[in-house]
DRENDO-1510 file (C-alpha; in Angstrom, 1 decimal, always signed):
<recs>
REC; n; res; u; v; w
REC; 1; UNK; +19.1; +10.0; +0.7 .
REC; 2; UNK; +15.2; +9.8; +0.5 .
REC; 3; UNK; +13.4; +6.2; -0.4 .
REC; 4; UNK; +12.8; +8.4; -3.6 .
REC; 5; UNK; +16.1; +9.5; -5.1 .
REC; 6; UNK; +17.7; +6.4; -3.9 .
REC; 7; UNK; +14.8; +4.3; -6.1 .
REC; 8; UNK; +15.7; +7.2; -9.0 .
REC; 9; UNK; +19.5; +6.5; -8.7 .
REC; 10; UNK; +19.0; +2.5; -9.4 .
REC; 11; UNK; +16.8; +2.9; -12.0 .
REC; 12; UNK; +19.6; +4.0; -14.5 .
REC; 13; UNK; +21.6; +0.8; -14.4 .
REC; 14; UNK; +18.3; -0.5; -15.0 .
REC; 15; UNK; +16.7; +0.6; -18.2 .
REC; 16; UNK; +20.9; +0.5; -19.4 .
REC; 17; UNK; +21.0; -3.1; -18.4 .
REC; 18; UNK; +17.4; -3.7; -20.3 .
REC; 19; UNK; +18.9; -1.1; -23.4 .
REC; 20; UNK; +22.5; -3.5; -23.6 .
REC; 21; UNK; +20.2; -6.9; -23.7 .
REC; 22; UNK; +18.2; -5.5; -26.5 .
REC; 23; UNK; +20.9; -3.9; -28.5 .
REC; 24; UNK; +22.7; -7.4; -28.2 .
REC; 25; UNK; +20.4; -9.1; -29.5 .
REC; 26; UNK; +19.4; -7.1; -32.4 .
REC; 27; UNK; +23.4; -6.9; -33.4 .
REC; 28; UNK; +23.9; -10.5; -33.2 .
REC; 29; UNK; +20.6; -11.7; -34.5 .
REC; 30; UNK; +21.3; -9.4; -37.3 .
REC; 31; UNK; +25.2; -10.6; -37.7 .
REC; 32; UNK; +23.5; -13.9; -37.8 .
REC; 33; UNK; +20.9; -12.9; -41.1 .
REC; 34; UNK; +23.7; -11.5; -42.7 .
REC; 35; UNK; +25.7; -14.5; -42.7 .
REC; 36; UNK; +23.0; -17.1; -43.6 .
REC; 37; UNK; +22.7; -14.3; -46.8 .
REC; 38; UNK; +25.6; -14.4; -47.6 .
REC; 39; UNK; +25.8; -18.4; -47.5 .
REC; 40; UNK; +22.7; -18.4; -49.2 .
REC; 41; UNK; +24.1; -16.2; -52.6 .
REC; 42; UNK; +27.8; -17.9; -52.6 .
REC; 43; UNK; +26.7; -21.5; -51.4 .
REC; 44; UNK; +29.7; -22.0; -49.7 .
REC; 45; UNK; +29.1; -22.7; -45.9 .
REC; 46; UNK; +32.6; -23.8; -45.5 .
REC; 47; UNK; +33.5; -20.1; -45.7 .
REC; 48; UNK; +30.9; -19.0; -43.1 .
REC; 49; UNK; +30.4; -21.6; -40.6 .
REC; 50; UNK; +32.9; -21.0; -38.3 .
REC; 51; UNK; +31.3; -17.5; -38.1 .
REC; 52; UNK; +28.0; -18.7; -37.8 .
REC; 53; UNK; +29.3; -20.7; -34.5 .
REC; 54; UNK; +31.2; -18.4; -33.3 .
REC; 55; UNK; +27.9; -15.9; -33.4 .
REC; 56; UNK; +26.0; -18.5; -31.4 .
REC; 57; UNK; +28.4; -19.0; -28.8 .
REC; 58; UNK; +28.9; -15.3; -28.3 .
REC; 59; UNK; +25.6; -14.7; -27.9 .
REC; 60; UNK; +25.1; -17.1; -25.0 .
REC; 61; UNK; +28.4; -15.9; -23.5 .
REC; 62; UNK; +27.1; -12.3; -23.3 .
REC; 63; UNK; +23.4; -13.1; -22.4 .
REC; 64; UNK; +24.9; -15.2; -19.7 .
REC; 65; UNK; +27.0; -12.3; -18.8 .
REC; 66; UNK; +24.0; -9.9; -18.8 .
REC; 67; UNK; +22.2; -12.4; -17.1 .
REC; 68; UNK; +24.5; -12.6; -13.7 .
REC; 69; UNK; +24.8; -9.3; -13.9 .
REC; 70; UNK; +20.8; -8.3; -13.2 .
REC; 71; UNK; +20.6; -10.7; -10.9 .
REC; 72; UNK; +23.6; -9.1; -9.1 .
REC; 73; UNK; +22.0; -6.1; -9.4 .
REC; 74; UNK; +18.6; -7.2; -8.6 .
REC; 75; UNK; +20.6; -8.9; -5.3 .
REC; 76; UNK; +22.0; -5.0; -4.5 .
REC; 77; UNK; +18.7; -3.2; -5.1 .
REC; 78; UNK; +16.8; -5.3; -2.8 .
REC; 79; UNK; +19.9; -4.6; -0.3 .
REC; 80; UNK; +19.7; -1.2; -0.8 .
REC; 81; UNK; +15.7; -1.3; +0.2 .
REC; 82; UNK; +16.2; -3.3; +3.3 .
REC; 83; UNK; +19.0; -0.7; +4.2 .
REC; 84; UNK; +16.4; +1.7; +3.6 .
REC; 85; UNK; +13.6; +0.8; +5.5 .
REC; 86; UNK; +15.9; -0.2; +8.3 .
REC; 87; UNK; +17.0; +3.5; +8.6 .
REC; 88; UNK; +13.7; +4.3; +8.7 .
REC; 89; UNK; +12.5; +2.0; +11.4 .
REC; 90; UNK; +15.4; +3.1; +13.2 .
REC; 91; UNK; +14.6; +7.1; +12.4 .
REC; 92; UNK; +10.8; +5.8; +14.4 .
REC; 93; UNK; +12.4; +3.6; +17.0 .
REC; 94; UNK; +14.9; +6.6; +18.1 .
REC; 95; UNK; +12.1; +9.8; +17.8 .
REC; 96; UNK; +9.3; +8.2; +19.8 .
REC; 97; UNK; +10.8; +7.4; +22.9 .
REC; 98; UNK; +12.4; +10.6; +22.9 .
REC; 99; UNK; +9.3; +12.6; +22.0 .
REC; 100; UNK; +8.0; +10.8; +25.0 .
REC; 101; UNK; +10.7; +11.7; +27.3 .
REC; 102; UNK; +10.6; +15.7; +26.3 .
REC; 103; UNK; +7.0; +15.4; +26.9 .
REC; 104; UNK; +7.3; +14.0; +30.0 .
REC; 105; UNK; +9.9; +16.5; +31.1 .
REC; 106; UNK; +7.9; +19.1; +30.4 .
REC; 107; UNK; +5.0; +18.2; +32.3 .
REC; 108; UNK; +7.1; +17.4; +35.0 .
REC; 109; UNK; +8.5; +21.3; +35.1 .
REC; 110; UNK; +4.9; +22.3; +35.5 .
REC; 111; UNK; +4.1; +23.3; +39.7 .
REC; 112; UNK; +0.9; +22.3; +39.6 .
REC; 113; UNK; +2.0; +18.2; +39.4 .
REC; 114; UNK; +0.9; +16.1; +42.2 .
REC; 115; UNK; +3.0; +13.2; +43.4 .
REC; 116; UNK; +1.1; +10.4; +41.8 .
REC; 117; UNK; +1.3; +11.8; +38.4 .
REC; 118; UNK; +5.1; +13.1; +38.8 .
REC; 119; UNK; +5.3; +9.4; +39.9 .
REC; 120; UNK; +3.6; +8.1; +36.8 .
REC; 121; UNK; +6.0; +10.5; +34.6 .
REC; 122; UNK; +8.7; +8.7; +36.2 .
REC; 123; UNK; +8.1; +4.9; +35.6 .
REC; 124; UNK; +7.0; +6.4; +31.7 .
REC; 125; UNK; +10.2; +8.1; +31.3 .
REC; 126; UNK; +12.1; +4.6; +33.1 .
REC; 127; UNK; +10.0; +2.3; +30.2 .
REC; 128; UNK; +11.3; +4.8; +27.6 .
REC; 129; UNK; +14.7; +4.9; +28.6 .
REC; 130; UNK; +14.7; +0.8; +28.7 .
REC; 131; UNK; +13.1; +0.5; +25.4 .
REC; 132; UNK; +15.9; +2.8; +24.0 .
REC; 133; UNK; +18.7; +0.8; +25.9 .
REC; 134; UNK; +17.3; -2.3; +24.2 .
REC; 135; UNK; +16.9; -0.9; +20.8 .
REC; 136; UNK; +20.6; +0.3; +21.1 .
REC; 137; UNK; +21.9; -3.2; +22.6 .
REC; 138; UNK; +20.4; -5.0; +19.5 .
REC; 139; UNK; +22.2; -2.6; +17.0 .
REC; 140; UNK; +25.2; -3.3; +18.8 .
REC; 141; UNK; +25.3; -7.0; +19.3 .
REC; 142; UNK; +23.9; -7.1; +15.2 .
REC; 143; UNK; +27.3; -5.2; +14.5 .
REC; 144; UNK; +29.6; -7.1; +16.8 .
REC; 145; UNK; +28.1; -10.5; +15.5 .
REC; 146; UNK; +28.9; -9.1; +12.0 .
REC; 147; UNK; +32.7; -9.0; +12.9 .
REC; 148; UNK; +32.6; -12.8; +13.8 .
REC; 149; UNK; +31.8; -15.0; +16.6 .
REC; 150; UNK; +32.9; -14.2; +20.2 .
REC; 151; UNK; +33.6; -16.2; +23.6 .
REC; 152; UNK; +31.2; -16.8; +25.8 .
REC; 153; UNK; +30.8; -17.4; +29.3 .
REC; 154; UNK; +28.7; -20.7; +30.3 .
REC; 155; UNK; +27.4; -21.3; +33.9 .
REC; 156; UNK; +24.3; -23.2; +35.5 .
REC; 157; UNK; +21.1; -20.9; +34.2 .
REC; 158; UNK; +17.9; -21.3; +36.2 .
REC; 159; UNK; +15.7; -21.2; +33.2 .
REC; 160; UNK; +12.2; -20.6; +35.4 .
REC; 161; UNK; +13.9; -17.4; +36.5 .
REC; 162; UNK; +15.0; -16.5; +33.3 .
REC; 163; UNK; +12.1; -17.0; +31.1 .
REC; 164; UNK; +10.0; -15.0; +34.1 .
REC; 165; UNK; +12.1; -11.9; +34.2 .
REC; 166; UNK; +11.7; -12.1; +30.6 .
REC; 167; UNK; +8.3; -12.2; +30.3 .
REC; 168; UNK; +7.8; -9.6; +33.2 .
REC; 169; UNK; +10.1; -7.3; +31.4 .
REC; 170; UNK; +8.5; -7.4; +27.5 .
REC; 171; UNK; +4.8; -7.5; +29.5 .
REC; 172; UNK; +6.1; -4.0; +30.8 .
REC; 173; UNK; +7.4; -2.7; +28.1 .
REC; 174; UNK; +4.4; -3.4; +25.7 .
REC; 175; UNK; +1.9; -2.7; +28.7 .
REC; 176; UNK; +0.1; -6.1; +28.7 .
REC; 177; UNK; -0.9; -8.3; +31.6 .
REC; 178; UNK; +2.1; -10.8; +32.3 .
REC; 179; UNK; -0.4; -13.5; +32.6 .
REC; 180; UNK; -1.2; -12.9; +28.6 .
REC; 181; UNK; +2.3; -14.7; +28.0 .
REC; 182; UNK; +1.3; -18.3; +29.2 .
REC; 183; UNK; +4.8; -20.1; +30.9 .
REC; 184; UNK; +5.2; -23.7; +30.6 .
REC; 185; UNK; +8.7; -25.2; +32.2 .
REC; 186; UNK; +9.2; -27.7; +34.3 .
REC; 187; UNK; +10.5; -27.1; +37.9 .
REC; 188; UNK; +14.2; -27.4; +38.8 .
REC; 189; UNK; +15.0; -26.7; +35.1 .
REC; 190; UNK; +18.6; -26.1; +34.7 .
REC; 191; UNK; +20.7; -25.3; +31.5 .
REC; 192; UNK; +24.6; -25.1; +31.4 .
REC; 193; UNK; +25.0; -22.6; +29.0 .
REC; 194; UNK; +25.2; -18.4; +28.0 .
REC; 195; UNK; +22.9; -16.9; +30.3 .
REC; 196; UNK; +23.0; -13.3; +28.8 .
REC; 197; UNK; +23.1; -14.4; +25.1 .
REC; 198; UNK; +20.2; -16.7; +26.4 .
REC; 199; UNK; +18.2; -14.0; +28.1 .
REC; 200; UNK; +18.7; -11.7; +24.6 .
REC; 201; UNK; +16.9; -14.6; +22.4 .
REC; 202; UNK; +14.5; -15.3; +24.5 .
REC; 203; UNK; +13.7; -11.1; +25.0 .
REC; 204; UNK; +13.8; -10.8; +21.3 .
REC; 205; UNK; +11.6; -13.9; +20.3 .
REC; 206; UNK; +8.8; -12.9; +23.0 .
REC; 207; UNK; +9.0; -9.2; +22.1 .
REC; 208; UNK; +8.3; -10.5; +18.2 .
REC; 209; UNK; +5.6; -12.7; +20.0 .
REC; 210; UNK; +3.6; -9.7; +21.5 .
REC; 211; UNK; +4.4; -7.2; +18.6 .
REC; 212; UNK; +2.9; -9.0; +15.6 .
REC; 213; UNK; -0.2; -10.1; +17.9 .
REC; 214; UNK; -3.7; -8.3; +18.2 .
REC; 215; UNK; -4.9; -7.9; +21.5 .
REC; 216; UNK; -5.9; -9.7; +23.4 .
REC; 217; UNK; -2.6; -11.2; +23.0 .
REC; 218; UNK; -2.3; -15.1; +23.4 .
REC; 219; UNK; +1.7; -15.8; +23.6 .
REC; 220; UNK; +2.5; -18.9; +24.9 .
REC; 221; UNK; +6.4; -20.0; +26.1 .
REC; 222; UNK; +7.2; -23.6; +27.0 .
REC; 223; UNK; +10.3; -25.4; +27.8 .
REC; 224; UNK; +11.3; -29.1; +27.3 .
REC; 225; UNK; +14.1; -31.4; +28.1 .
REC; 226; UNK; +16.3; -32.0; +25.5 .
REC; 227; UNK; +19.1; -34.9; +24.5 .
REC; 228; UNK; +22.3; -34.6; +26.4 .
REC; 229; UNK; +21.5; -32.4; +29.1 .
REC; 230; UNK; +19.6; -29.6; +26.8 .
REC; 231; UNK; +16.8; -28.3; +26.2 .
REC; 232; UNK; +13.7; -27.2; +23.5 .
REC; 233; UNK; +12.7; -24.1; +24.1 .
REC; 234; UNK; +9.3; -23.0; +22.2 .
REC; 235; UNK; +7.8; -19.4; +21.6 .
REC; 236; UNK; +4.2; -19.5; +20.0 .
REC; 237; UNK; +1.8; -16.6; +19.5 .
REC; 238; UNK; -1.4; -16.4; +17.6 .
REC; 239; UNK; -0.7; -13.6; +15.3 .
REC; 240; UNK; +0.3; -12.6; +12.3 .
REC; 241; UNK; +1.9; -15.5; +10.7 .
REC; 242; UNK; +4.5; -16.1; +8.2 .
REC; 243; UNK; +4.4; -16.8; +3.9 .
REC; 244; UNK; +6.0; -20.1; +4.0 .
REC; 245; UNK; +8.5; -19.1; +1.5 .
REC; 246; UNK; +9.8; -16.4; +4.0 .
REC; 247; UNK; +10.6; -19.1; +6.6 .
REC; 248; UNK; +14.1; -18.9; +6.7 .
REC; 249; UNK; +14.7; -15.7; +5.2 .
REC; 250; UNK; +13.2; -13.9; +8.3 .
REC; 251; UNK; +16.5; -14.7; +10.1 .
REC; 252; UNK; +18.6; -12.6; +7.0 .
REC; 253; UNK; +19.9; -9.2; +8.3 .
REC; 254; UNK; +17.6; -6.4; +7.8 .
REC; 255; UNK; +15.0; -8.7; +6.1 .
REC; 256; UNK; +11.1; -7.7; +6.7 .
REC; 257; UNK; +7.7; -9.6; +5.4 .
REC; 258; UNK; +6.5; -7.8; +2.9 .
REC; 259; UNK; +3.1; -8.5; +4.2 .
REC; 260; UNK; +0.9; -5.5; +4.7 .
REC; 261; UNK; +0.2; -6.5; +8.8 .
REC; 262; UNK; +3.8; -6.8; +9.2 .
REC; 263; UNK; +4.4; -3.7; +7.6 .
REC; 264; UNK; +2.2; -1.4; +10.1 .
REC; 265; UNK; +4.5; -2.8; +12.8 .
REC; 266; UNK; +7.7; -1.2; +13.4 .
REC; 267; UNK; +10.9; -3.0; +13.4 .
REC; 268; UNK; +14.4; -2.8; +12.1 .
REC; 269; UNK; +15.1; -6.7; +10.7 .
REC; 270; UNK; +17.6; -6.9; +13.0 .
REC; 271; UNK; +15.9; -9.0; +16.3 .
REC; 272; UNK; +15.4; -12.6; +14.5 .
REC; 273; UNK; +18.9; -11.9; +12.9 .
REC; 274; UNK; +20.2; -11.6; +16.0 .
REC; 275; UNK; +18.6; -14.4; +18.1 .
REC; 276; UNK; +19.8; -17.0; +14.7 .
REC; 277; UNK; +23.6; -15.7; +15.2 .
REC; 278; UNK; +23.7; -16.2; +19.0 .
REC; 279; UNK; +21.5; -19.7; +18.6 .
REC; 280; UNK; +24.4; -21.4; +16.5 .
REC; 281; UNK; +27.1; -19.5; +18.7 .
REC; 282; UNK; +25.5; -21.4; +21.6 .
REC; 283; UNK; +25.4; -24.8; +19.2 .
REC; 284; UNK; +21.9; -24.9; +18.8 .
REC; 285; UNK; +18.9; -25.2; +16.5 .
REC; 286; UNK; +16.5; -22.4; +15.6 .
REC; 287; UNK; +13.4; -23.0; +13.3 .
REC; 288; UNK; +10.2; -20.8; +12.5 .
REC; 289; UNK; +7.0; -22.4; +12.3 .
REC; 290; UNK; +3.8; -21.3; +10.7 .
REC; 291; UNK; +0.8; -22.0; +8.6 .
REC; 292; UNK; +1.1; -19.2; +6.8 .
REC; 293; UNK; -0.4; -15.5; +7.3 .
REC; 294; UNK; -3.0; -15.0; +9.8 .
REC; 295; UNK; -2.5; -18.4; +11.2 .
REC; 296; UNK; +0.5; -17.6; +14.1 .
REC; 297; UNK; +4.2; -18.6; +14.5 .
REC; 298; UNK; +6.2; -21.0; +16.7 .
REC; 299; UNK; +9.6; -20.1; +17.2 .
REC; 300; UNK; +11.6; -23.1; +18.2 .
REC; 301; UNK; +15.0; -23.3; +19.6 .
REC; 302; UNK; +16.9; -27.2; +20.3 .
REC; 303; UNK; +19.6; -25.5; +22.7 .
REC; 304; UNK; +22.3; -28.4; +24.0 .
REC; 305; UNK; +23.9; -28.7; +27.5 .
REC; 306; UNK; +27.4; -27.9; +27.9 .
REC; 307; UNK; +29.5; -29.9; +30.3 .
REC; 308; UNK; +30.2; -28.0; +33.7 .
REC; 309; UNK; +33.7; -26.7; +34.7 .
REC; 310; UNK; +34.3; -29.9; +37.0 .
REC; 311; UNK; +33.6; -32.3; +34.3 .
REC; 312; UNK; +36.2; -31.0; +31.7 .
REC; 313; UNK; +39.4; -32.4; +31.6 .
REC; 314; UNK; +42.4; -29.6; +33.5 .
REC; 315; UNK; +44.8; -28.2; +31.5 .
REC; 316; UNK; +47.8; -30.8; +32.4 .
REC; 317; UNK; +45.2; -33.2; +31.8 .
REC; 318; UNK; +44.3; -31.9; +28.6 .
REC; 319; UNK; +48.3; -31.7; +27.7 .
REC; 320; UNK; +49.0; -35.1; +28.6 .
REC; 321; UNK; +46.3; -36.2; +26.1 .
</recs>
């Protein structure tokens, strides 16, 4: 269904909703007039006050009613948008890398290609097929942290290599320099905890960074000690920015500023949804930062240490407590 009939097929509820409100009101204003009439010719209210009363509290009662129920609805229509645009993002995300890999096959079939450029159709095709396995593997983990939370596997992460292969592999796919992405961690920085739920935050939150950034791009990523063994962990660009009052709703499923210059950037909702879920699965903290439109965002993560195998207590241990 088209962004067009599905806006048609909401509208009827609607004006029917806006058509009950009104009739409500003119039937019990009226039942009202009628009454005080009436009161007013016999001059007996003890006959009619009940009524009146009664009137009045039905009245509330059903505006109330009609009140909960638009703001259900308006709850479902703005659903049904964010549904929308995220087919639609997904309809882009899906059709350009494979309009690029068609086109590169097709080149590639000509005889004339030399070795560099078949060589250079190659590593395209390679970034297109990665950018598609990473689109897919958000969808996925979106859907499967829908269902609930699931185990995880903790070991030793050595965060310098992590954050680097990160940044080397967003720098690819968005063809920038890897030296645009500024890395600040201290050496021999080690973090007890999910290193491929890790790696997917960190991806996501730098591939926001460089997305909603003008070139050149200045994305900056710098790691702290934490309490207990943990860590801060701090993504910054100078980009876009967020509306303060869409701070925390940029981590709802599906949810997209409304800003124009977020708008001209494709996305699905899903990436900030995604690094919130697996944040508090790995008993952390995540907040956005930012001053606003135009004025860049900080993305900032309070991740704690998990205690390693050798320090937990063994299982007779653990039954003998």
């Amino acid at each position: 269904m088209s962004s067009r009939g599905r806006s048609r097929s909401i509208s009827g509820p609607i004006i029917l909703s806006s058509v009950a409100v009104g009739l409500t009101t003119a039937l019990l204003v009226g039942w009202i007039l009628v009454i005080y009439r009436n009161q007013v010719l016999t001059q007996n209210w003890e006959g009619n006050a009940w009524l009146m009363v009664a009137g009045i509290v039905s009245f509330v009662a059903i505006m109330t009613v009609l009140v909960l129920f638009s703001v259900f609805l308006a709850r479902e229509i703005l659903e049904v948008r964010r549904h929308t645009s995220f087919i639609d993002s997904v309809t882009h995300e899906l059709r350009s890398p494979l309009a690029s890999l068609r086109l590169c096959l097709q080149t590639m079939a000509r005889p004339q290609l030399r070795p560099e450029q078949a060589e250079q159709l190659r590593e395209m095709m390679l970034d297109d097929v990665e950018r598609l396995s990473a689109f897919i593997d958000d969808i996925l983990e979106s859907n499967r942290l829908g269902h609930g939370p699931e185990a995880r596997r903790f070991e030793a992460i050595d965060m310098h290599e992590l954050v680097m292969r990160c940044v080397a592999t967003v720098a690819k796919r968005h063809r920038v320099e890897a030296e645009a992405i500024e890395v600040e961690i201290p050496p021999d920085t080690v973090l007890y905890s999910d290193p491929v739920a890790l790696e997917v935050i960190l991806r996501n939150l730098l591939d926001n960074a460089v997305k909603y950034s003008d070139a050149p791009h200045r994305v900056g990523v710098r790691v702290q000690r934490g309490a207990k063994d943990g860590l801060v962990l701090e993504v910054h660009d100078q980009g876009v920015g967020i509306p303060r009052h869409a701070l925390k709703r940029v981590f709802d499923r599906f949810y997209r500023v409304s800003d124009e210059a977020v708008r001209e950037r494709r996305g699905t909702g899903l990436g900030l949804y995604v690094v919130a879920a697996l944040v508090r699965g790995l008993g952390g903290r995540l907040r956005a930062l930012s001053d606003g439109p135009g004025q860049g965002t900080c993305m900032r993560i309070e991740l704690r240490g998990r205690p390693r195998a050798h320090e937990l207590p063994s299982p007779k241990e653990a039954g003998a407590a």
